[in-house]
N, CA and C atoms as a LAMMPS dump frame, in Angstrom:
ITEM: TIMESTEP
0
ITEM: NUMBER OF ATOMS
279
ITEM: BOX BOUNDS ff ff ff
-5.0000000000000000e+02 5.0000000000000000e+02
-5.0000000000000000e+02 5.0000000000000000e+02
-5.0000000000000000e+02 5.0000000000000000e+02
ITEM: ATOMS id mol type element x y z
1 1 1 N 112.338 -20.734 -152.589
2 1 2 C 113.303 -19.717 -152.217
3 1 3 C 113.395 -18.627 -153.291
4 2 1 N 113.624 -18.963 -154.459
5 2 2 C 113.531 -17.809 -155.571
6 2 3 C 112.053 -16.946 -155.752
7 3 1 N 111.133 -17.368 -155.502
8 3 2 C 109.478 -17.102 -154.89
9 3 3 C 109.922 -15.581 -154.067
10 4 1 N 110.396 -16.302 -152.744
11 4 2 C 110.667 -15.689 -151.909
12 4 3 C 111.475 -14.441 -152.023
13 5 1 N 112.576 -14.745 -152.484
14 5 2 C 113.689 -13.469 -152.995
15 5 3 C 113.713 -13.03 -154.525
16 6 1 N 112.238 -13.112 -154.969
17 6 2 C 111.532 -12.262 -155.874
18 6 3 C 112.654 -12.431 -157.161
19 7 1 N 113.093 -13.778 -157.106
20 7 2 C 113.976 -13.721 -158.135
21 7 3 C 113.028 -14.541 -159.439
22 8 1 N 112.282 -13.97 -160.156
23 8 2 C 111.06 -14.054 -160.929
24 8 3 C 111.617 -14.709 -162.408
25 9 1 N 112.605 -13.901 -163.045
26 9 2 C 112.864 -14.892 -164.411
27 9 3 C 114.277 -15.862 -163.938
28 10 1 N 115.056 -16.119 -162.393
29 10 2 C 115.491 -17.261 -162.277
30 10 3 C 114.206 -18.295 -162.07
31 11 1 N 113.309 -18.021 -161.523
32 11 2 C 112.798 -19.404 -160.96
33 11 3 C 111.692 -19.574 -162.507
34 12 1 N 111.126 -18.513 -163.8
35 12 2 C 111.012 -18.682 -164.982
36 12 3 C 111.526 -19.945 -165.998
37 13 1 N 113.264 -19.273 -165.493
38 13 2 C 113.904 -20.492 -166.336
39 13 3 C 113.917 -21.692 -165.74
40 14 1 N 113.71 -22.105 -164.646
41 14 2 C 113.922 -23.129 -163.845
42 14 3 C 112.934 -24.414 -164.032
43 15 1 N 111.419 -23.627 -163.313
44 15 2 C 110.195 -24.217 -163.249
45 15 3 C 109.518 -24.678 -164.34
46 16 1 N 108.972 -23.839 -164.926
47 16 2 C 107.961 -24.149 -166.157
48 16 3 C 108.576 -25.485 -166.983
49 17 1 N 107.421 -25.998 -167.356
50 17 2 C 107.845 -27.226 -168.442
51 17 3 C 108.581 -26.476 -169.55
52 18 1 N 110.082 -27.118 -169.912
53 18 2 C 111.025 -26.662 -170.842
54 18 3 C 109.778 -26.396 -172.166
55 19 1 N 108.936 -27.427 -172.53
56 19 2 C 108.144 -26.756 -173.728
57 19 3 C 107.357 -25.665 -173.777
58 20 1 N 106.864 -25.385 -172.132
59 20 2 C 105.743 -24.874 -172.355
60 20 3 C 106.717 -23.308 -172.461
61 21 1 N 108.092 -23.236 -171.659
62 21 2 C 108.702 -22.294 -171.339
63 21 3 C 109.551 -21.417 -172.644
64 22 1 N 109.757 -22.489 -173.715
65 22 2 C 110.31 -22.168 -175.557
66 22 3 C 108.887 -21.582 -175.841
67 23 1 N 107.756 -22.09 -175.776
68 23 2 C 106.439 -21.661 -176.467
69 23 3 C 106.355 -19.919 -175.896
70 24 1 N 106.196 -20.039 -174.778
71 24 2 C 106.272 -18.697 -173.863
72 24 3 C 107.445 -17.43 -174.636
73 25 1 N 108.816 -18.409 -174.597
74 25 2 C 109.718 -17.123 -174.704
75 25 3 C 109.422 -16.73 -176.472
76 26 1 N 108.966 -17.371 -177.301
77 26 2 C 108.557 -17.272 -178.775
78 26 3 C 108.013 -15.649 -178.403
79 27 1 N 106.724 -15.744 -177.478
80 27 2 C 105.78 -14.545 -177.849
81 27 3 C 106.416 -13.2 -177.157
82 28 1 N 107.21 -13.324 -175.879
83 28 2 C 108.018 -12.486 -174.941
84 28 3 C 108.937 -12.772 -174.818
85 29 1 N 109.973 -12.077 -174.312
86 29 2 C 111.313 -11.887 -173.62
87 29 3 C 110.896 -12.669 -172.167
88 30 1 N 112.454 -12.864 -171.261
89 30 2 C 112.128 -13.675 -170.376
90 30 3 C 111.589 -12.322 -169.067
91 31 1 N 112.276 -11.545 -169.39
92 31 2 C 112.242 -10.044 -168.743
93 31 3 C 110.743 -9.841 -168.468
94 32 1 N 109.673 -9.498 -169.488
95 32 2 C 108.507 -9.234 -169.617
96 32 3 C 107.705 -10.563 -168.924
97 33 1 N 108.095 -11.54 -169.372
98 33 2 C 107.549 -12.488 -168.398
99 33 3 C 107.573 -12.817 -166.935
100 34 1 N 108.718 -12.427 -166.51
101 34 2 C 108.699 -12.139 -165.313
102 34 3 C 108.006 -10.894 -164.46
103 35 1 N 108.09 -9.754 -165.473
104 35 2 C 107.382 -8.909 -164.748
105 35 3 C 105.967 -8.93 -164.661
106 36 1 N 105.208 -10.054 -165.752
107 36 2 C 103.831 -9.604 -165.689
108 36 3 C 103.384 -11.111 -164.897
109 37 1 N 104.751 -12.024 -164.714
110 37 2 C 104.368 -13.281 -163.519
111 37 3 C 104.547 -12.4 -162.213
112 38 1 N 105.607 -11.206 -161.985
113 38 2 C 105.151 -10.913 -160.559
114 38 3 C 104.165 -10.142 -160.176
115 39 1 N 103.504 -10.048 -161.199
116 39 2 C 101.729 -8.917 -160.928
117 39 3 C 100.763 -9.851 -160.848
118 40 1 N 100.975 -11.155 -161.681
119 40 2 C 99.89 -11.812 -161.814
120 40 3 C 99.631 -12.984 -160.743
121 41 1 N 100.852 -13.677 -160.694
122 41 2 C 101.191 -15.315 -160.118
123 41 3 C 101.932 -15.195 -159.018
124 42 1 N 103.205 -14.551 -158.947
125 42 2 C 104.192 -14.991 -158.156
126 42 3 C 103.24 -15.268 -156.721
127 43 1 N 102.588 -13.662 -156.347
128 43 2 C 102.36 -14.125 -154.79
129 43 3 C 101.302 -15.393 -154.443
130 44 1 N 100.868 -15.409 -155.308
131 44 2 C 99.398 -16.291 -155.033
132 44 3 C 100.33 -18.121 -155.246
133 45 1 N 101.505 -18.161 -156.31
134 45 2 C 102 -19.486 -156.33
135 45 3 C 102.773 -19.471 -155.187
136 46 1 N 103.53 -18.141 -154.522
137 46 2 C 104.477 -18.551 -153.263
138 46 3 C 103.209 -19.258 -152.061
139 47 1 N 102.05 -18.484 -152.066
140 47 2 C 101.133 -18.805 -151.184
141 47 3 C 100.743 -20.119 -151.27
142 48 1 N 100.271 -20.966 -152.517
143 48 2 C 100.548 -22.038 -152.565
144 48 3 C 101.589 -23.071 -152.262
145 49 1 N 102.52 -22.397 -152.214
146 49 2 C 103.534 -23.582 -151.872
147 49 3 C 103.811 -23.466 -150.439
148 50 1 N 103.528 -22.354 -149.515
149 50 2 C 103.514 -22.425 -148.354
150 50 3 C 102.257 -23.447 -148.242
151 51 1 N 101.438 -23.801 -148.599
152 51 2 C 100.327 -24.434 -148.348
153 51 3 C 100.396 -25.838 -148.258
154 52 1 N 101.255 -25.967 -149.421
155 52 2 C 101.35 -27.606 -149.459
156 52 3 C 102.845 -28.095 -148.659
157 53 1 N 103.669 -27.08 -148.285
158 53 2 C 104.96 -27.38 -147.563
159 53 3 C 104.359 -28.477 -146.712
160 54 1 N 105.173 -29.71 -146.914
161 54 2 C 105.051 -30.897 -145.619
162 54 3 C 103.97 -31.916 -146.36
163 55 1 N 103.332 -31.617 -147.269
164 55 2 C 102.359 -32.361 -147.65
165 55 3 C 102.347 -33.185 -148.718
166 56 1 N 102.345 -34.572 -148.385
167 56 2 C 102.419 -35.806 -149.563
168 56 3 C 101.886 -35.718 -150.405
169 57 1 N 101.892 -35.761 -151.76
170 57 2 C 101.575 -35.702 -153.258
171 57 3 C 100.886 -36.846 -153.699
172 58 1 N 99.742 -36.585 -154.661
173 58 2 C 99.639 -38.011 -155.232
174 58 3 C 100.099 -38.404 -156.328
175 59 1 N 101.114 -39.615 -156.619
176 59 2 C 101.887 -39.411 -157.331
177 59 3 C 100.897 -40.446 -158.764
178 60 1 N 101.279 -40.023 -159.787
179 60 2 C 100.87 -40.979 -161.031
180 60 3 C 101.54 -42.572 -160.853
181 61 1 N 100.595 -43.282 -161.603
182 61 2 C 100.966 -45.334 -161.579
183 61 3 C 102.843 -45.059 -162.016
184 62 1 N 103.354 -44.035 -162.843
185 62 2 C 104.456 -44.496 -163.552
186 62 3 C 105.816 -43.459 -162.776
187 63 1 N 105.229 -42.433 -161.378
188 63 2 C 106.03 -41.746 -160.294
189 63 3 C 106.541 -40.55 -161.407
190 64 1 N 106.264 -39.862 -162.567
191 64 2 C 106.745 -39 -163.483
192 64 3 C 105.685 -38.137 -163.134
193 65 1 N 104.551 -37.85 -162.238
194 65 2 C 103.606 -36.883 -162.4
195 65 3 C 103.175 -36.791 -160.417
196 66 1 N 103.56 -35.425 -160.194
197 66 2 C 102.718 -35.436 -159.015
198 66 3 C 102.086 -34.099 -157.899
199 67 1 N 100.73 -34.601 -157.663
200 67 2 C 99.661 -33.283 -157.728
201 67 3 C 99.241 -33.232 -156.322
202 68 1 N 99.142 -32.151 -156.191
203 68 2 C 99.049 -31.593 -154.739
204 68 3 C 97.925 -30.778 -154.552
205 69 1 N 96.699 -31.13 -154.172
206 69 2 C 95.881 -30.529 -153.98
207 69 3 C 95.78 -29.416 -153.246
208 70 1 N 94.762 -28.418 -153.633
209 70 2 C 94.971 -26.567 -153.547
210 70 3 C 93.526 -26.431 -153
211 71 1 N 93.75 -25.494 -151.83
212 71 2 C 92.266 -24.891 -151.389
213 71 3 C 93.019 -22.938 -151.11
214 72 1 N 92.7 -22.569 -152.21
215 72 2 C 93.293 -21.208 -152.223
216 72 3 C 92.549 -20.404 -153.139
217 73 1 N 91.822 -19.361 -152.341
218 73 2 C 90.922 -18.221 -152.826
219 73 3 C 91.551 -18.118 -153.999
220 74 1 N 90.463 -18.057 -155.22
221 74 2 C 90.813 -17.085 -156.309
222 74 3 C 91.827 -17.722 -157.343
223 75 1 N 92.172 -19.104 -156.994
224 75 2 C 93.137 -19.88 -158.05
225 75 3 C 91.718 -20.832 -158.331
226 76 1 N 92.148 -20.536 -159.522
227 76 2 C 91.11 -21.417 -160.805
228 76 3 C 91.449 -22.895 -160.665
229 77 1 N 92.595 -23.635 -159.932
230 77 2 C 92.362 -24.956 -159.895
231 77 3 C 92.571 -25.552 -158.396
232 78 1 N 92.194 -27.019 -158.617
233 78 2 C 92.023 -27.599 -157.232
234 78 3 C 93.211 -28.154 -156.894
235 79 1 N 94.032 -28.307 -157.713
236 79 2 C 95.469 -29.103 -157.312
237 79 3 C 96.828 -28.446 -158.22
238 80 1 N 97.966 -28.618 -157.476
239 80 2 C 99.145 -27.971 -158.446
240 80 3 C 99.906 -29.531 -158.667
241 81 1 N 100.271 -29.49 -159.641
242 81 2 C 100.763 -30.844 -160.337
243 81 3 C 102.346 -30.462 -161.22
244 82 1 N 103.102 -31.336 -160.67
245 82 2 C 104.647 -31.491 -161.541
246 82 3 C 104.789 -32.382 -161.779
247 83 1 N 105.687 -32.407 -162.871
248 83 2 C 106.07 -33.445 -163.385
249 83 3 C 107.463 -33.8 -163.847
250 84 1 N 107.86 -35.059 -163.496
251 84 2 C 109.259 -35.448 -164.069
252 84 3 C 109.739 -35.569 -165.391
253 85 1 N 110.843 -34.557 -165.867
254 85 2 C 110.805 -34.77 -167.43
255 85 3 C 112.099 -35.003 -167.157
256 86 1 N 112.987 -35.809 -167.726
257 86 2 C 114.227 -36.215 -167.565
258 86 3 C 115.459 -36.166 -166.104
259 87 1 N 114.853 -36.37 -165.821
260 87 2 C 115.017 -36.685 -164.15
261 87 3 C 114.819 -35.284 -163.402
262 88 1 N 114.359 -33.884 -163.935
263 88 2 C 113.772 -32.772 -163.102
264 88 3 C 112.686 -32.888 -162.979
265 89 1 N 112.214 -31.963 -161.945
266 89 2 C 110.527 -32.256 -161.878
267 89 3 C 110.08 -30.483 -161.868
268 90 1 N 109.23 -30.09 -162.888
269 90 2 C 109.017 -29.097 -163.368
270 90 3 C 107.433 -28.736 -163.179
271 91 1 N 107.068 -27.296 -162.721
272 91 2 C 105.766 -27.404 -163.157
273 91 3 C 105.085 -27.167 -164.152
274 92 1 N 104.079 -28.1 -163.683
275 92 2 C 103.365 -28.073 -165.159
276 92 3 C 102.047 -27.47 -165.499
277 93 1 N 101.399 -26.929 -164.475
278 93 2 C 100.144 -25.878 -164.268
279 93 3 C 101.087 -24.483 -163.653
């Protein structure tokens, strides 16, 4: 939904792994990150997640990790994968 209503540094603070998201704000503002995630990512990750809407995950032996395989022009990987870090589940690609 935040995808959708282009709300770019709410779903920033939300999504990303809390570490990877401190490492991130070190080099930028959350502002700049959002604007150069909605040139770069946003549409192509909303497109992904329309993709996998409805579709079972494979989850890791310990249920803290789970990846959803991707067939989408022009994204460099084959699956989008989250993970549970203290009872949220965040992404982690």
């Amino acid at each position: 939904k935040l995808l959708e209503a282009k709300k770019y540094e709410a779903f920033l603070q939300r999504y990303p792994v809390p570490a990877e998201r401190e490492k991130m704000l070190k080099e930028r503002s959350l502002e700049e990150m959002a604007r150069s995630f909605s040139k770069r990512h946003a549409e192509r990750l909303l497109a992904i997640f329309r993709q996998i809407e409805g579709e079972v995950p494979t989850f890791s032996d310990d249920g803290q990790r789970a990846d959803y395989k991707v067939n989408l022009e022009n994204f460099s990987r084959d699956r989008l994968v989250f993970e549970k870090i203290d009872g949220h589940w965040y992404l982690r690609n």
